[in-house]
N, C-alpha and C positions, 0 to 999 in steps of 0.2 A: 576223808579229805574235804578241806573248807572250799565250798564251790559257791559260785554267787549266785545268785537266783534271777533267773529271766524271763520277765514275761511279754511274750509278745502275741500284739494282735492281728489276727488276720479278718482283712476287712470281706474278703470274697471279692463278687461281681455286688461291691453297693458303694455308693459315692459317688457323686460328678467331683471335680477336679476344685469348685467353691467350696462345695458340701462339704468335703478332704479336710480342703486348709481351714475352714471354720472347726471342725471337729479336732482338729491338730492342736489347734491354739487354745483351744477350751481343755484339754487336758496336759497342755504344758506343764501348767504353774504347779499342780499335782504331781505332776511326773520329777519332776526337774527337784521339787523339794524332798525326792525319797531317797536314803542314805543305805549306799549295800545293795543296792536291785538296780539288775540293768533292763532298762525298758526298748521297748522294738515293735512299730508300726509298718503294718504288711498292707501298704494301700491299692489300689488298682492300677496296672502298668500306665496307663495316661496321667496319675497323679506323681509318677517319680522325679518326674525334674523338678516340677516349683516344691515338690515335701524334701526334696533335699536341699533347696536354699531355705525354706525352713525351719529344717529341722539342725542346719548347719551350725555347731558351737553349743548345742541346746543340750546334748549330753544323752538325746533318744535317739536312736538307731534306727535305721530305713533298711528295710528289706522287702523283698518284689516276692512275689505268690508262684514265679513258673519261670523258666528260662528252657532254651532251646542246649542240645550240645556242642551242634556245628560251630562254627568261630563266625561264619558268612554262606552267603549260597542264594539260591532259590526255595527260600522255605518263607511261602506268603502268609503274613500273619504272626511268623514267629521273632522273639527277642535273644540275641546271642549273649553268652556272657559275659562279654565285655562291655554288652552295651547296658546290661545292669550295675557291671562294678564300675560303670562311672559314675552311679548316684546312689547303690545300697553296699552293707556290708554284710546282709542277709539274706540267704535266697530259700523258701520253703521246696523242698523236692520230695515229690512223693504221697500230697496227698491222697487219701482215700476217695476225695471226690474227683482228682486226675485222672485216679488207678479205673476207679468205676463208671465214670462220664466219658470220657475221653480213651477208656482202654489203653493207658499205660501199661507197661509190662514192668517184669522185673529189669530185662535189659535196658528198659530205655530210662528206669529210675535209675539205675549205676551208670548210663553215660551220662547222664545229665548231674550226677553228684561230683564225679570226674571231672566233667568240664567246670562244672561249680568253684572245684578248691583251685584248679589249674589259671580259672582268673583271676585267684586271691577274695573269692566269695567265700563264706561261709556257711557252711548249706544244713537246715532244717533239717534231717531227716525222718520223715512220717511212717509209721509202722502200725497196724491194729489188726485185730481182728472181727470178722463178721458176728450177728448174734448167733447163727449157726454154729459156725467152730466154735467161741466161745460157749454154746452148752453143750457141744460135745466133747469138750474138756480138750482142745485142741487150740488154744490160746499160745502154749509154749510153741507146741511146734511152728505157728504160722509166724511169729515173731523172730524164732532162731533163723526161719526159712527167709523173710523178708531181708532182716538184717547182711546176712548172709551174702544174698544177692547183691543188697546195693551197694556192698561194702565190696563188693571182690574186686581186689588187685590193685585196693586202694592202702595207700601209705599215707600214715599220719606221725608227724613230730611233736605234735603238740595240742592237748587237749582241748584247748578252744577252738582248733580247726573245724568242729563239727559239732552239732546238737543234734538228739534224738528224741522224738516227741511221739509219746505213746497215743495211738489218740484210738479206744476201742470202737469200731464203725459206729455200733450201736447207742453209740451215746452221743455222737456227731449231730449236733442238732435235734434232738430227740427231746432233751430235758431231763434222759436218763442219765445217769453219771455213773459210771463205773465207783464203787468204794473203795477211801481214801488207803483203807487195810490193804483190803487185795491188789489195789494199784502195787500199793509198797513190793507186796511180796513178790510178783510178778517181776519187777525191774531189778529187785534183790536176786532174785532166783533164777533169772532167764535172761533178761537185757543186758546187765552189765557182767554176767560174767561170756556174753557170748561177746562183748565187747572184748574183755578180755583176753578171750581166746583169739580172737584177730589184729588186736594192738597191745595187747600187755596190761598186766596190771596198774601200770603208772599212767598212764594216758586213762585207761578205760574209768579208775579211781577221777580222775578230773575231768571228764565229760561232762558238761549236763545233761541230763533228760527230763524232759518235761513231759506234764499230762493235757490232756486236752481234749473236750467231749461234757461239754452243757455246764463249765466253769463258772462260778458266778460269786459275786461278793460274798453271799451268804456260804458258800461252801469252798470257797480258796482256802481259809486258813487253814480246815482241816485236814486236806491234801498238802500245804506246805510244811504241818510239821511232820511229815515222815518221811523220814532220811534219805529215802533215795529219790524223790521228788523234785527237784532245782527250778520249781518255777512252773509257766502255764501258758499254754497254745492256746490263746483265746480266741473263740469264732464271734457269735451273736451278739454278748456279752461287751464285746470291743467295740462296739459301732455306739455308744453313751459314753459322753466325759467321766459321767459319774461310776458306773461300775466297771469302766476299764481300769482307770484311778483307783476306785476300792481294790481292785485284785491284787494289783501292786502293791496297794499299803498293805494289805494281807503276807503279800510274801515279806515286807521289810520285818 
């Protein structure tokens, strides 16, 4: 199934709110002239309001790095989903560095994807494994088990409601990259059919997944041409006009 390819950046904790929109506008003109790829910038929750005027008409997508589940309350510090889908139309849930900094759980990554789609967000969902399990040869299981979790009780109609982004811990900033081969085989053999098996072959076939873990111009293309690939989580790599731009021209 023909799916588009996405690649989007996730900035972390870097950027002041000038630093943002100078970095924004330096990879416009790049972005905006790639034909087939849709692009998507994950800035720091203090730069969402002016990168959505922006980024407004521009044809690049704004997505926030974390949201809270509650709707409102007393939760000091935290961002609700509504008050991100009033300037993204992508929310990341679930990273590795949430799960392991911050002690997210599986539960709190499935309320927070729940509340995600319930605002009319679109939510990332982040999945890897440690380098432990991975050379224990427990890469499948901890994926079908992630998956699993954040997906439970959740209903989808339609396969753009959601993205899944493989991102192996061990190559998160490391400089290691998991290989382009065994990514494939992994998302062929275990991601998408455990999609699958929780929304159907017709949604699961039109998901994207993406890879994510030390992406870089010099190694994007070889991850984009295998098939079950759609694109690319980029962390360090995305803070440069020039090689966030590369990776994109990579995937067109």
């Amino acid at each position: 199934m023909q799916r588009t390819p996405l690649v989007a950046g996730n900035w972390k904790m870097h950027k002041t709110v000038a630093e943002g929109l100078q970095l924004a506008k330096a990879m416009l003109p790049g972005l905006q002239a790639l034909d087939g790829v849709e692009s998507l910038i994950c800035p720091p929750a203090t730069a969402l309001m002016p990168m959505s005027a922006l980024l407004d008409g521009s044809g690049v997508a704004l997505g926030a790095q974390n949201l809270h589940w509650e709707a409102e309350g007393a939760f000091t510090g935290e961002l609700a989903p509504q008050m991100i889908a009033e300037f993204c139309s992508y929310v990341i849930i679930g990273h590795s560095e949430r799960r392991a900094i911050f002690g997210e759980s599986d539960q709190a990554v499935q309320r927070k994807l729940a509340a995600a789609l319930d605002a009319g967000l679109a939510p990332i969902l982040c999945v890897g494994e440690s380098l432990q399990e991975n050379e224990a040869g427990r890469a499948a299981e901890v994926l079908t088990s992630q998956l699993r979790a954040a997906l439970s009780g959740v209903t989808l109609n339609k396969p753009g409601a959601l993205v899944v982004a493989y991102e192996p811990i061990w190559a998160i900033g490391t400089g290691k990259a998991a290989t382009p081969e065994d990514t494939n085989t992994l998302l062929r053999n275990v991601v998408r059919p455990t999609l699958a098996g929780l929304f159907g072959d017709e949604i699961a076939g039109g998901m994207r997944v993406l890879y994510g873990g030390s992406v870089k111009p010099d190694n994007a293309a070889a991850f984009f041409q295998q098939d079950e690939i759609d694109g690319a989580l980029v962390g360090g790599a995305s803070l440069t006009a020039p090689s966030f731009v590369g990776i994109a021209q990579a995937a067109q």
